[in-house]
C-alpha positions as CSV (number, residue, x, y, z in Angstrom):
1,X,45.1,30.4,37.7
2,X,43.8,27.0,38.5
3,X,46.9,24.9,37.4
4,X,50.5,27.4,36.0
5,X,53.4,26.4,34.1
6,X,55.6,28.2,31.8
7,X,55.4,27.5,28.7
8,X,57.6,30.1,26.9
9,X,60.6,32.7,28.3
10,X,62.0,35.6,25.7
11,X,62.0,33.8,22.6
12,X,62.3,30.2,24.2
13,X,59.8,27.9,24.4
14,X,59.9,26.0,27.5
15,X,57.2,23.5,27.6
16,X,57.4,19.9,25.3
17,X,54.7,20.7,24.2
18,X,55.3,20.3,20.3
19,X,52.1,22.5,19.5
20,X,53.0,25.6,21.2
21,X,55.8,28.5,19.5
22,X,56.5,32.0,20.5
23,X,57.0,34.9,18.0
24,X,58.6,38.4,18.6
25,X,57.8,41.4,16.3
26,X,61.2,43.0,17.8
27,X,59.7,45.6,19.4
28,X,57.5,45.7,22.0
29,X,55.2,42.1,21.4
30,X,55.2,39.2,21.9
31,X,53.1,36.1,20.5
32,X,51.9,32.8,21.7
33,X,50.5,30.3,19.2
34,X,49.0,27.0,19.8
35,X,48.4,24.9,16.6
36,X,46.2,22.4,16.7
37,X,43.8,23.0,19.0
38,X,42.0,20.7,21.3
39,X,39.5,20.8,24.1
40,X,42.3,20.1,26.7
41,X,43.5,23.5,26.1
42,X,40.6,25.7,27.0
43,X,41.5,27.9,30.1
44,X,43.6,30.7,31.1
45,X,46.6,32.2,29.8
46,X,49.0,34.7,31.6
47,X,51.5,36.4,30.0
48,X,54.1,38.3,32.6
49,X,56.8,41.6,32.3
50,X,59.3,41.1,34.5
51,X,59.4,45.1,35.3
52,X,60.2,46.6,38.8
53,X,56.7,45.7,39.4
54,X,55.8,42.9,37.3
55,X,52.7,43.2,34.8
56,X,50.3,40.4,33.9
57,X,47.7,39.8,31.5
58,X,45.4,37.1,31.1
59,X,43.6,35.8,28.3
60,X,40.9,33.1,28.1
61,X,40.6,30.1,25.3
62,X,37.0,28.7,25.2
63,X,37.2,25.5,22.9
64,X,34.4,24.3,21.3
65,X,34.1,21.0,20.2
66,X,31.2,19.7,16.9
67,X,29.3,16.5,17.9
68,X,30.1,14.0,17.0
69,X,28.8,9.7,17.3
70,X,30.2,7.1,18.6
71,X,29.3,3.8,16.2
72,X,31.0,1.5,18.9
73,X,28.3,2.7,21.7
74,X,25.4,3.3,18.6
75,X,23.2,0.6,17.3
76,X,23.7,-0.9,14.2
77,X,21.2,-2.3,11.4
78,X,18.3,-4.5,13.5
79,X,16.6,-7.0,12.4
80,X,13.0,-7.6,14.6
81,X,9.7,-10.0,14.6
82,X,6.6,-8.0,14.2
83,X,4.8,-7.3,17.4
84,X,8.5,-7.6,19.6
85,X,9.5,-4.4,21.1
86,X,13.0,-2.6,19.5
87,X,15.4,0.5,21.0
88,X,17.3,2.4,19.1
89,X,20.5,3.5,20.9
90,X,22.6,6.5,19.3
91,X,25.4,8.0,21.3
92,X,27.2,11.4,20.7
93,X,29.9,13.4,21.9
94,X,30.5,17.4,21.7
95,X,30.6,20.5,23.7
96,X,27.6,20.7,25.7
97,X,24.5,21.6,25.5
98,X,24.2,18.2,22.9
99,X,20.8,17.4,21.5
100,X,20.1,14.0,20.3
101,X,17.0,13.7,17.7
102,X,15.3,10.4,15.9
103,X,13.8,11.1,12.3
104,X,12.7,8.6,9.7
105,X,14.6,9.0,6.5
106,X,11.0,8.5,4.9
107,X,9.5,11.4,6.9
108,X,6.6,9.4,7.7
109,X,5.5,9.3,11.5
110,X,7.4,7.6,14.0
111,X,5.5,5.5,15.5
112,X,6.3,5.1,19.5
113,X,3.1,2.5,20.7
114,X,-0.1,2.1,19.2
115,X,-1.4,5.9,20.8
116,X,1.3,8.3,20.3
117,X,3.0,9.0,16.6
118,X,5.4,11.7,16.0
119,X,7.8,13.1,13.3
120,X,10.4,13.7,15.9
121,X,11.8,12.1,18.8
122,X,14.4,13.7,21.0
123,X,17.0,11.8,23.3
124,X,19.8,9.2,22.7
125,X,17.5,5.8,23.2
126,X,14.4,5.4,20.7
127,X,11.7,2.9,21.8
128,X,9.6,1.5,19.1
129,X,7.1,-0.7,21.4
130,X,5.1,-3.8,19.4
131,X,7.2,-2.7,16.4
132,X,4.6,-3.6,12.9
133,X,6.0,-4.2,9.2
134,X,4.8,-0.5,8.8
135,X,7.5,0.7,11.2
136,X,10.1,-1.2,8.8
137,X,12.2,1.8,7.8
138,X,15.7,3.9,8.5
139,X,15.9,6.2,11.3
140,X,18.4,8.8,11.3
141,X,19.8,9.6,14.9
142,X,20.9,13.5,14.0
143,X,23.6,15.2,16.6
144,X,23.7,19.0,17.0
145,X,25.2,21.3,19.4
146,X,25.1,24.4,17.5
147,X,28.9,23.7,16.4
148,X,28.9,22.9,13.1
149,X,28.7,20.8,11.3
150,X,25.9,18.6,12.0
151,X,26.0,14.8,12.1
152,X,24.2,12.1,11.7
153,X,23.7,8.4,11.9
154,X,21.5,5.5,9.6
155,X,19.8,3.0,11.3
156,X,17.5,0.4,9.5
157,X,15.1,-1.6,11.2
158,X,13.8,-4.6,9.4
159,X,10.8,-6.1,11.0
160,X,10.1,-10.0,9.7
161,X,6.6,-11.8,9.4
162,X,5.0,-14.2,7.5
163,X,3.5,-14.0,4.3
164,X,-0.1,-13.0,3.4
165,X,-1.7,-13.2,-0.5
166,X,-4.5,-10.6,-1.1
167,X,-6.4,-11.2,-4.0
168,X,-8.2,-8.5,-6.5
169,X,-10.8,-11.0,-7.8
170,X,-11.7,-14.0,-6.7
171,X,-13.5,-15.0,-9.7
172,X,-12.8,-14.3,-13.5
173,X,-14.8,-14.9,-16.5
174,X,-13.5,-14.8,-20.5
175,X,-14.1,-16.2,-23.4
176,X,-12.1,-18.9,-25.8
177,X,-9.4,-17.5,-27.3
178,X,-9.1,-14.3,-25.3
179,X,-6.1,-13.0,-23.4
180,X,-6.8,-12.9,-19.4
181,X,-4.6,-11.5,-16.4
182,X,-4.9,-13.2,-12.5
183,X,-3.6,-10.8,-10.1
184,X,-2.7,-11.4,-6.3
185,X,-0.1,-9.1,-3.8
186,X,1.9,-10.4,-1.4
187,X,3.3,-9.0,1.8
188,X,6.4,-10.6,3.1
189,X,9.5,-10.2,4.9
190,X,12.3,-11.6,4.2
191,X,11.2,-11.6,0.3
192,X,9.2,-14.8,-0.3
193,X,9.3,-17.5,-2.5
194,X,6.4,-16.9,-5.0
195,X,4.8,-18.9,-7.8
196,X,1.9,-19.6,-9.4
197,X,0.1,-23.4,-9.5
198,X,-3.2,-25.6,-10.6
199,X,-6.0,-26.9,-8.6
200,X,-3.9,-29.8,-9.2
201,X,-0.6,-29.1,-7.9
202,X,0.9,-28.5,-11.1
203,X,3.8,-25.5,-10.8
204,X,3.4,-23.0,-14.1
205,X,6.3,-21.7,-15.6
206,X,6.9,-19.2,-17.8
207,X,6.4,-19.6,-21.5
208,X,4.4,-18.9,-24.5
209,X,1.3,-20.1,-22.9
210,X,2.1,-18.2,-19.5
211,X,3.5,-14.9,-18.7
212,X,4.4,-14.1,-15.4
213,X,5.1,-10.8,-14.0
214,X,6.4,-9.4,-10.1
215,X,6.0,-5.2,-9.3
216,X,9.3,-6.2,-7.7
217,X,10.9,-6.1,-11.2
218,X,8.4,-3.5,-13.0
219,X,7.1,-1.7,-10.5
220,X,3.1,-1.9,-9.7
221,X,0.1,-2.6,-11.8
222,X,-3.1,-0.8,-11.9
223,X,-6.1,-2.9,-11.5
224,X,-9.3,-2.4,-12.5
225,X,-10.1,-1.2,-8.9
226,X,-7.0,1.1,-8.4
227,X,-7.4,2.3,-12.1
228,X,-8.1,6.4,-11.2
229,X,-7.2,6.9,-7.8
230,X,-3.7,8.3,-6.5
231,X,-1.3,5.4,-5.7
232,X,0.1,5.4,-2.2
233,X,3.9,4.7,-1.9
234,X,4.4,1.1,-2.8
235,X,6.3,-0.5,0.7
236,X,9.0,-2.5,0.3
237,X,7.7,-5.8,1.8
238,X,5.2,-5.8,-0.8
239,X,5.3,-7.8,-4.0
240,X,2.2,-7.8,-6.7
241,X,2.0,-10.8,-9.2
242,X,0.1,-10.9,-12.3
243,X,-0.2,-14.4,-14.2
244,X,-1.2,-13.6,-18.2
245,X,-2.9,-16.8,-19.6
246,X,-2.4,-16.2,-23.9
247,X,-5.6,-17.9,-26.0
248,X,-7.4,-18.9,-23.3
249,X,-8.7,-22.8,-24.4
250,X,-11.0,-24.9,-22.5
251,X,-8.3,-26.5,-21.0
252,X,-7.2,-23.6,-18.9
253,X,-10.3,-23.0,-16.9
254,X,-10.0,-24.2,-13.6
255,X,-8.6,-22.6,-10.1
256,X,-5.2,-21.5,-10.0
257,X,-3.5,-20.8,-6.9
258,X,-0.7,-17.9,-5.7
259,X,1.8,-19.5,-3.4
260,X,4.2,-17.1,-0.9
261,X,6.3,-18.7,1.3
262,X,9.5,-17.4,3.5
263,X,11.1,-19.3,6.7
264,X,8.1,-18.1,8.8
265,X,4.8,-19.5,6.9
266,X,3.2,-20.0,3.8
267,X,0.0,-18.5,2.5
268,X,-2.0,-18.8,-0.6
269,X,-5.0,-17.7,-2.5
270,X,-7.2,-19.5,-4.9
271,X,-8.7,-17.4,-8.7
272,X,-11.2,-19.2,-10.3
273,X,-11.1,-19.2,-14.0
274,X,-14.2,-19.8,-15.6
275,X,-15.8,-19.6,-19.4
276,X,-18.2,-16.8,-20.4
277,X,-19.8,-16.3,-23.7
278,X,-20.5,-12.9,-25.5
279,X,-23.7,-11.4,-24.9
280,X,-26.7,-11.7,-27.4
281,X,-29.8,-9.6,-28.1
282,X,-32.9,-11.4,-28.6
283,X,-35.5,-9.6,-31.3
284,X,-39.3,-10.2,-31.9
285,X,-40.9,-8.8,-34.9
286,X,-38.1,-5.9,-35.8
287,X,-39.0,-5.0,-31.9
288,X,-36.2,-5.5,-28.8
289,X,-37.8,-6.4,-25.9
290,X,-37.9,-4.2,-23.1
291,X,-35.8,-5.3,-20.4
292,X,-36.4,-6.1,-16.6
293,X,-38.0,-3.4,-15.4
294,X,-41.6,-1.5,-13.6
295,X,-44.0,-1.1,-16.0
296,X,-48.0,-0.4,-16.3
297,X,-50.2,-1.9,-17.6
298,X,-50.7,0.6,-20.6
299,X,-47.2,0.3,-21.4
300,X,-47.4,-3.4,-21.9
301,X,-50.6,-2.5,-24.4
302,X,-48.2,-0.5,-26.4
303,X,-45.6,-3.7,-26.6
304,X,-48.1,-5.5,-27.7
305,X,-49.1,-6.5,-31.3
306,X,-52.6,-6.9,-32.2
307,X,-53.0,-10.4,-34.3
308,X,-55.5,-11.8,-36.9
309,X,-58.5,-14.1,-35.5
310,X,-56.2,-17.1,-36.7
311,X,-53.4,-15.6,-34.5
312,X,-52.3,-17.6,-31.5
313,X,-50.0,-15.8,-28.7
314,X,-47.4,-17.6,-26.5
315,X,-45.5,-16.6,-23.5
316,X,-42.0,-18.3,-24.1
317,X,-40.6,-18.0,-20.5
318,X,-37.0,-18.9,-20.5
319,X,-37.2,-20.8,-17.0
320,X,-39.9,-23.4,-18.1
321,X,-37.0,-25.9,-18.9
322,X,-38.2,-26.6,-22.4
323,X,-42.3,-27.3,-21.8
324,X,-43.5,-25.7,-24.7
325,X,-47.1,-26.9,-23.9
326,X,-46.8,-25.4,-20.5
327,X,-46.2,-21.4,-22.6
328,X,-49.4,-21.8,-23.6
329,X,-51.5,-18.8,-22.4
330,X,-54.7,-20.4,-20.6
331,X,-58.1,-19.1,-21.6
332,X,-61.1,-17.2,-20.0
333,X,-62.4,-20.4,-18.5
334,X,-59.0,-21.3,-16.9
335,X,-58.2,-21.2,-13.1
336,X,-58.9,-17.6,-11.6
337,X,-55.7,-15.8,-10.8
338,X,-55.5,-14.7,-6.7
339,X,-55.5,-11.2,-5.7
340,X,-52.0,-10.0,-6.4
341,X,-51.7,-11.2,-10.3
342,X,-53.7,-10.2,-13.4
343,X,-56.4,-11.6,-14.4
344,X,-56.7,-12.4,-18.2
345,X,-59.2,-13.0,-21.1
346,X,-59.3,-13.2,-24.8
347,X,-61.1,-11.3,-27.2
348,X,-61.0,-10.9,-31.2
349,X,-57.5,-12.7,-31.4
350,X,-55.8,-9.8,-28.8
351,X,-55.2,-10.9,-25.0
352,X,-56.5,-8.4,-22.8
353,X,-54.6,-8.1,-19.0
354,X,-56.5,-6.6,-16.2
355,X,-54.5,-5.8,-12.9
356,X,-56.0,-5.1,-9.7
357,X,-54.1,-2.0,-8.5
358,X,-55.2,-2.4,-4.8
359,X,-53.1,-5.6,-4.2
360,X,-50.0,-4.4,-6.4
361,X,-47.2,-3.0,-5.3
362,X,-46.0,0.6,-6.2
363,X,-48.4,3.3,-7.7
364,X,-49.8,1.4,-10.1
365,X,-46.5,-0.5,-11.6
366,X,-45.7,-4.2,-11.8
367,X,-42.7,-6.0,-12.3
368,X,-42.4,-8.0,-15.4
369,X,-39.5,-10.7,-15.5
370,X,-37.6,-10.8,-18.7
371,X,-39.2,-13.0,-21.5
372,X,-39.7,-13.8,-25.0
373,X,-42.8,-13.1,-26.7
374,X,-43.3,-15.7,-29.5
375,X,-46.6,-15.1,-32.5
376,X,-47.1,-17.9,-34.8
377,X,-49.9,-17.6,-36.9
């Protein structure tokens, strides 16, 4: 025995040792109990019978102790910059062999520098290097030595930066009278002060005119360009703003700006809100007009209306800036046309085009820019 003491004689306990009692079946055996028990009293134990020769036997405690981790020598919460370095320290107790691991409570990837990612990380010190807002999570240091029960430790890391505004669209059309909705997101950390402003420098506020809504309260829209696809987790540094404008008048269009700011920066982004009309269909003679596209010339015969020897036919192209003289169509005698456009005539009240399919482009197609065709008789 490495180290001997009596601890009990007969029915007498002998040691002050509160924890340890003696019981006696009154026969032949005899019991030791220790209550209680703690790693200090792992070892040998000898009990003796006086006899002629004496007799010993010796028993053996082995004492196994769960893990367990110490906050005092444990990292707390942190708070980092983005891009500064960050180690996570988690210390733990226990009968040995003790393994240390490092998960994130997300169960995304941990990610250790800029080339090596993994789900796991084993050891008491976890080093995040250039740590990015996307690394702004809690990490759970987990203790285990095959004792149970398994323990474990919450560690968040906030990583700080300043804000940036993305916008959807940059430029927005409506009518008068319509309902419209401006959409920016924000990335931020701390949470920035947001709000939405004119050209002007005029701060808009919520009423019947405006309504403002944050994802932080409602959770996040669906845009015309997310509309469809799958939605990835929504991050918790990011913020989405929608600004409704109710019976749009002319007064509202103009640019209107998303302001984020926090202690770090500011950052904005400019919408511009501009008036559109609804579209029209112009119509000649019970006949839409075909629109821009390749056509032959025997298509445009069939488009075409064949008019009386009093008819007169005019080209009224929408880009001549109100000329009507200049729609004219010239005559035979006019200036010949170069290579690459048709040449033209008329005969018996019909205008005949002829188009010199060696110097046009495609097999035998040309391109005919939208425009009205006027008869007056």
């Amino acid at each position: 025995m490495e180290r001997s003491a009596i601890l009990t004689v007969q029915n007498h306990v002998i040691t002050r040792n509160p924890r340890i009692s003696v019981s006696h079946d009154q026969h032949h055996t005899w019991n030791l109990h220790i209550s209680s028990i703690q790693e200090s009293d792992r070892g040998g134990y000898m009990c003796q019978i006086n006899t002629a020769a004496a007799k010993t036997r010796v028993g053996y405690i082995s004492v196994v102790v769960p893990p367990s981790i110490d906050d005092a020598l444990s990292s707390s919460d942190v708070t980092a910059r983005e891009q500064s370095s960050v180690t996570l320290t988690c210390s733990a107790t226990g009968t040995l062999p003790l393994t240390v691991r490092w998960r994130r409570e997300d169960g995304k990837l941990i990610n250790i520098n800029r080339t090596l990612a993994v789900t796991e990380w084993e050891g008491t010190h976890l080093d995040l290097n250039k740590v990015s807002r996307y690394d702004m999570a809690a990490y759970l240091c987990i203790a285990s030595n095959g004792v149970p029960p398994t323990v474990s430790k919450r560690i968040s890391l906030s990583v700080e930066f300043p804000p940036s505004v993305t916008l959807h669209q940059q430029l927005i059309g409506a009518p008068l009278g319509s309902t419209v909705s401006l959409d920016c997101t924000i990335e931020s950390s701390p949470a920035a002060l947001h709000f939405w402003s004119r050209s002007d420098g005029t701060d808009l506020h919520e009423a019947a005119k405006y309504l403002m809504q944050s994802s932080s309260s409602i959770g996040p829209f669906v845009t015309p360009a997310m509309a469809g696809a799958s939605q990835p987790t929504w991050p918790s540094f990011r913020t989405q703003l929608r600004l409704t404008i109710v019976n749009v008048t002319a007064k509202d269009y103009g640019a209107y700006r998303c302001v984020a700011k926090n202690q770090y920066g500011e950052a904005d982004g400019v919408i511009t809100f501009h008036h559109t009309q609804s579209v029209t269909t112009s119509t000649v003679s019970n006949r839409n007009l075909p629109p821009v596209a390749a056509i032959s010339p025997a298509q445009l015969e069939d488009w075409s209306q064949d008019a009386s020897n009093q008819t007169q036919m005019r080209l009224a192209d929408p880009f001549n800036k109100g000329r009507p003289n200049e729609n004219k169509l010239p005559d035979a005698t006019d200036e010949k046309e170069t290579d690459s456009k048709p040449a033209k005539s008329r005969s018996d009240g019909k205008w005949t085009f002829d188009w010199n399919l060696s110097t046009t482009s495609g097999a035998g197609n040309i391109v005919l820019l939208p425009a009205l065709l006027m008869f007056e008789t």
